[in-house]
N, C-alpha and C positions, 0 to 999 in steps of 0.2 A: 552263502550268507542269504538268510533271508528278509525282507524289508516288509513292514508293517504286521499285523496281528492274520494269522493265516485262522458236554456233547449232546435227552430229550430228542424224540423221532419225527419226522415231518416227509413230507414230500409234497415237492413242488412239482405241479404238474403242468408243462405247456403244451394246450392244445391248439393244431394249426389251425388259424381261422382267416382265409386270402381276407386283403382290405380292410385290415384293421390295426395296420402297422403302426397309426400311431394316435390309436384310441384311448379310454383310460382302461385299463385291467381288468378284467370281469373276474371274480373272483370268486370259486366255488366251493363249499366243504361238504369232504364226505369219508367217512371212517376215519378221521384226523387228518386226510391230505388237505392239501391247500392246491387248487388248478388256478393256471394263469394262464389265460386265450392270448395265443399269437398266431402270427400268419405263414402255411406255406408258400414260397414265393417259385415261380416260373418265371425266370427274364428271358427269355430265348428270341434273340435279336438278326439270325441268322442261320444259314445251312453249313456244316461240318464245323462247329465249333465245341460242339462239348467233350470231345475227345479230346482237341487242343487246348482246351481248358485244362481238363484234366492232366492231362500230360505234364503240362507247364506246371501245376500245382505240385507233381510229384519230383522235377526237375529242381521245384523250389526248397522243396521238402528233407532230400536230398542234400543240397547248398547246405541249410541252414542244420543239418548235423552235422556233416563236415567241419563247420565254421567253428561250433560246438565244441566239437572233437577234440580240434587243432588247435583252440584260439586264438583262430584269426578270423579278420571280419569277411563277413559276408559281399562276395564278390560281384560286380555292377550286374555281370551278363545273367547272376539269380533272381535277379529283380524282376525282371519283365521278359517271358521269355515267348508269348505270344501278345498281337493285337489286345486291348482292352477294349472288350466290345460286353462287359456285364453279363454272356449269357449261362445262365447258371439256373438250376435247382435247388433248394436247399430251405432251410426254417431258420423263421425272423421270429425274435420270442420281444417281446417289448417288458423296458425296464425302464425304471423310476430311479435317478439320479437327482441328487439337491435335497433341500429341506425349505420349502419343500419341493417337493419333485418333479421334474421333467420326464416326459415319457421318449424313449429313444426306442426304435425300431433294431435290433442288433442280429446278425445272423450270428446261430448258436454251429460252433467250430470248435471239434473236440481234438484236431490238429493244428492249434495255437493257442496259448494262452495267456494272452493279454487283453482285458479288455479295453474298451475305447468307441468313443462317438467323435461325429462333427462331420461324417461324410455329408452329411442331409442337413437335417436341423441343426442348428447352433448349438454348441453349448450352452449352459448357463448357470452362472453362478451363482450360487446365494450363500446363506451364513454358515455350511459346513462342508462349502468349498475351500482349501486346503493346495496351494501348489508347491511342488516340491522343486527341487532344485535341479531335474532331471529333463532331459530331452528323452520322446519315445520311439522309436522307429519299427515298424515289421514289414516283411514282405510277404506274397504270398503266390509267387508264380502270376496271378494272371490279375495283380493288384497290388498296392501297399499305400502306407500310411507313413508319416510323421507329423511331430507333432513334440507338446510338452504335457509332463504328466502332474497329475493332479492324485489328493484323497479327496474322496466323498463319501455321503450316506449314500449306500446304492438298497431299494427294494423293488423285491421279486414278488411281491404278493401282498397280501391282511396283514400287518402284521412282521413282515418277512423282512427284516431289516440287517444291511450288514454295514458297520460305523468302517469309515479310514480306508472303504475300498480303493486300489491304484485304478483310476481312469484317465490312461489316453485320451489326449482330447489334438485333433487333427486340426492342422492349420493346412497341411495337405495330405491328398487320398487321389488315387483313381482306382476306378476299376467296382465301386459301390455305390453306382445309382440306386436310385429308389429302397436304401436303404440309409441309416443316420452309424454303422459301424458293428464290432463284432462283440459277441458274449465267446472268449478264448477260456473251456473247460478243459482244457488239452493236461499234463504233466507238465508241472510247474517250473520243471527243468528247461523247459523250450523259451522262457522267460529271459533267461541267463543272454546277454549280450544284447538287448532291445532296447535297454536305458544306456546313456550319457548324461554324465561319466560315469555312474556307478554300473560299469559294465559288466562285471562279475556277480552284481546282484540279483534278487530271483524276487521275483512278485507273484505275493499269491492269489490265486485265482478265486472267484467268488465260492464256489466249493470249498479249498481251504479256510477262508473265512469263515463259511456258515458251519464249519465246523469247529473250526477253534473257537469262535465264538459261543460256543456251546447251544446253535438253533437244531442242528444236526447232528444226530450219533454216532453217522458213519461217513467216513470223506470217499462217497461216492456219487456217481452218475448213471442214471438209466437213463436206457433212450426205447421208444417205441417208436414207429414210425408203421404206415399202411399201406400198401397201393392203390394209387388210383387212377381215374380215367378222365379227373377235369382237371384244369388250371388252379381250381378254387374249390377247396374241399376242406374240411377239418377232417385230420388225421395223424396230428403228430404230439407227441409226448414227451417231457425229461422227466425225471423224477429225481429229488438233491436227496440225498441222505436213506435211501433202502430203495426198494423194490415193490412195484405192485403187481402183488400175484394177478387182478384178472386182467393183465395185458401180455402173461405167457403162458400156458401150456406145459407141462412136466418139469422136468426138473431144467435150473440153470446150470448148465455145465462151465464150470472157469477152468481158464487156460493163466498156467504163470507169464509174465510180461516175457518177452523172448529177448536173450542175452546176445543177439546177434546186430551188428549196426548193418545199416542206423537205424532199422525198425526199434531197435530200444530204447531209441530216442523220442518215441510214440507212445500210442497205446499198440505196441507189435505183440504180435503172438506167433507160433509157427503151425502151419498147416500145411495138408497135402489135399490136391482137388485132381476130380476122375471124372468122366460122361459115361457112362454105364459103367462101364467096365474098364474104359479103355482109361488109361493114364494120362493127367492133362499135364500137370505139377508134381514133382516129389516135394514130402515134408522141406517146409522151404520158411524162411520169413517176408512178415510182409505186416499189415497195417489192418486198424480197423479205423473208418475214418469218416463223421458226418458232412465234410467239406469235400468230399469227392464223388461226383455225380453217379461215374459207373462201378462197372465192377472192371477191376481190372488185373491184367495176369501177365507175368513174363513173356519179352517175344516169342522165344521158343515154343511156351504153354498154348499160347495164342493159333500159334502156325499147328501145331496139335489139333487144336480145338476144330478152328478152321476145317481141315484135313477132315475130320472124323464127323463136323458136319454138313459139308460142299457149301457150307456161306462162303459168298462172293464178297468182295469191299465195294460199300457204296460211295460212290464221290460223295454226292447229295450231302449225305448225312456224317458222312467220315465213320458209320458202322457197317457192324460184317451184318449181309442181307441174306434172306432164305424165300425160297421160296414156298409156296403154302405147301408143296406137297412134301418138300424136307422140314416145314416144319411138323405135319403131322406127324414124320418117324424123330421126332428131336427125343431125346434121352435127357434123363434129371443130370445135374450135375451134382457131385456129393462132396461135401467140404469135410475132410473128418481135422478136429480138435482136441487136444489133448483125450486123444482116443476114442471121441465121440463124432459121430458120424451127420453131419445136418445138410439136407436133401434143397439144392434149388431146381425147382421142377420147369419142364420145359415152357411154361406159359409166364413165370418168374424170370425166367433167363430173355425173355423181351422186352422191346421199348410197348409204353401205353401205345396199343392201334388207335386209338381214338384222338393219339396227342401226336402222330406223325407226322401232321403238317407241321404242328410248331417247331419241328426240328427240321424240315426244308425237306422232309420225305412225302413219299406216294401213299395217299390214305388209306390204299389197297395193300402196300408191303408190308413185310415182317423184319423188324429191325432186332439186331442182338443186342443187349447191355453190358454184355462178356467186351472188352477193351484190349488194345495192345498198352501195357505200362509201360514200353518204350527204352528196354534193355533185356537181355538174357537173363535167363536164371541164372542165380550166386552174388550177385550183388547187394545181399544183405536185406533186400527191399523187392520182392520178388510177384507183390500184391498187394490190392487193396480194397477190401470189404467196404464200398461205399456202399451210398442211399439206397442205390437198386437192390443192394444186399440186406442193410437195414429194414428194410420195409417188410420184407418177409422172416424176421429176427427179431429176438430180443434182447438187446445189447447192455450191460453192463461194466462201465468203465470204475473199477474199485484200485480207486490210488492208495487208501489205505492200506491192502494187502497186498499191492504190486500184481493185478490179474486182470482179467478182461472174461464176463461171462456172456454167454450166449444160450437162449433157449428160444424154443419153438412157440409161435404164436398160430391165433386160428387163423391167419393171413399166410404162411408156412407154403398152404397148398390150395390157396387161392385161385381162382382163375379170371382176375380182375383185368389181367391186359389182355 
């Protein structure tokens, strides 16, 4: 069942802009888009945390299809399954909630989809604020929230307005400093069990609204994103309702959602990944996912990878390390997708050199963004195409047709780190 109101072409465009997370919206047009400046954020609070971040996200991930699955709730030990120490990568798009509007700083997470503020800024209420009879709650491996939910006017832009949005609003959160909560673009499915009592019910996410509402033609999501080499850069993009062709290169190749759990419980698709030649992954399921820092692969695939490129494990950093003259012979890594083949080349398969310290590494080393996911292959969840993947991609999330497209950008074959 679904609860509240979940077509004219637009695209919203967010680009990352550090430290201005909770400015008012700069608002730009061109060929009918509409851009809205947010921030990429860098929290990096410590040495070997982003792996166990990450880990713990996909532990949570995990849980909460299970829970799904089964219909039972979500178990204490998925809650928090490392320290909450905030350090993460990831884009904060700022949003306008109320009438009128408050500007909330929100990390944009396309493996959750509920939205919600109150980690930071307060709420606040005004005349088309609306609370419903609901308790909110979500987890998120290395964070959560509860709270009670609310409708509101929520805008994304000029103009860009969507009536009777569901916002969480937190009366408790850890794990989102410096941030005020999340923009949840994820499948509307992952909704299902997050309210009390209407636990069976499903909220739709600001995409389903801007498209039933008729501001959007298509109920979908791009995502661009860039690599780089400072803390504070503008380089990232969504776009709500199509595609902008000059942020990829040839054609978009779409893959169907993959019918394997619980990646189908995502935005999953099935792929196989290879270092030259050699074999890392068989066709396997796994995830495409803005809320996970690296890339990551099966243990097995991992101990492959390892193996075929003598990276060592760094304490330090809790990544696998090379040294300069393995990375010179390092080999592209090839993802092929619904039979199409897309190239992460050896300078894309590293952490930024320039950002090694922020991660508790040696200025001089070569860090890999390649990850252990933290189980064997066949468990349904075998991978996951994060940021470090994204950045050299161009991602399309289309819930409309149940697919997930990817095409090449000029950042593809960069050699920005």
């Amino acid at each position: 069942m679904s609860r509240g109101s979940s077509s004219a072409f637009f695209s919203l465009l967010l680009l990352a802009l550090a430290l201005t997370a909770h400015a008012t919206p700069v608002v730009q047009m061109r060929d009918s888009f509409v851009r809205l400046q947010t921030a990429k954020r860098f929290n990096l609070t410590g040495s070997g945390k982003l792996l166990a971040r990450d880990q713990a996200r996909v532990h949570n991930l995990r849980a909460r299809a299970n829970a799904k699955l089964t219909g039972t709730p979500l178990t204490a030990d998925a809650v928090i399954s490392v320290p909450v120490d905030n350090q993460a990568v990831d884009y904060v798009a700022n949003v306008n909630v109320g009438t009128p509007g408050t500007t909330y700083s929100l990390l944009v997470d396309t493996g959750s989809s509920n939205t919600w503020v109150g980690a930071g800024r307060t709420f606040v209420q005004t005349s088309s604020t609306r609370q419903t009879r609901d308790r909110v709650a979500v987890s998120y491996g290395s964070g959560d929230f509860s709270g009670t939910e609310f409708t509101d006017t929520v805008t994304l832009g000029s103009g860009l307005t969507i009536t009777g949005q569901s916002i969480g609003v937190a009366t408790s959160s850890q794990g989102f400093d410096g941030v005020d909560g999340i923009l949840g673009i994820g499948p509307t499915g992952l909704t299902v069990g997050t309210l009390s009592p209407d636990t069976t019910s499903t909220v739709p996410t600001v995409t389903d609204n801007l498209f039933a509402q008729g501001t959007i033609s298509q109920d979908l999501v791009a995502v661009s994103f860039e690599p780089t080499t400072q803390p504070e850069v503008v380089n990232g993009e969504l776009t709500f309702g199509g595609t902008d062709s000059s942020k990829f290169t040839g054609a978009i190749n779409f893959a169907p959602l993959t019918r394997t759990s619980p990646a189908s419980e995502f935005f999953g698709i099935d792929q196989s990944i290879r270092l030259g030649n050699t074999n890392i992954l068989s066709k396997t399921a796994g995830i495409v996912d803005t809320g996970t820092t690296l890339t990551l692969i099966a243990t097995d695939a991992l101990q492959r990878y390892q193996r075929a490129t003598g990276a060592v494990f760094d304490n330090a950093t809790g990544l696998l390390r090379l040294t300069q003259a393995q990375f010179a012979k390092l080999q592209s890594l090839f993802f092929t997708i619904n039979g199409v083949t897309f190239e992460l080349t050896a300078n894309a398969q590293i952490w930024p050199r320039a950002l090694n310290t922020a991660i508790g590494g040696n200025a001089n080393s070569v860090y890999l963004i390649v990850g252990d996911i933290g189980t064997r292959s066949g468990q349904g969840l075998d991978f996951i195409n994060g940021l470090t993947f994204l950045e050299r991609f161009y991602a399309v999330f289309d819930t409309a047709n149940s697919r997930v497209g990817i095409a090449n950008t000029p950042f593809t074959t960069a050699t920005t780190n």
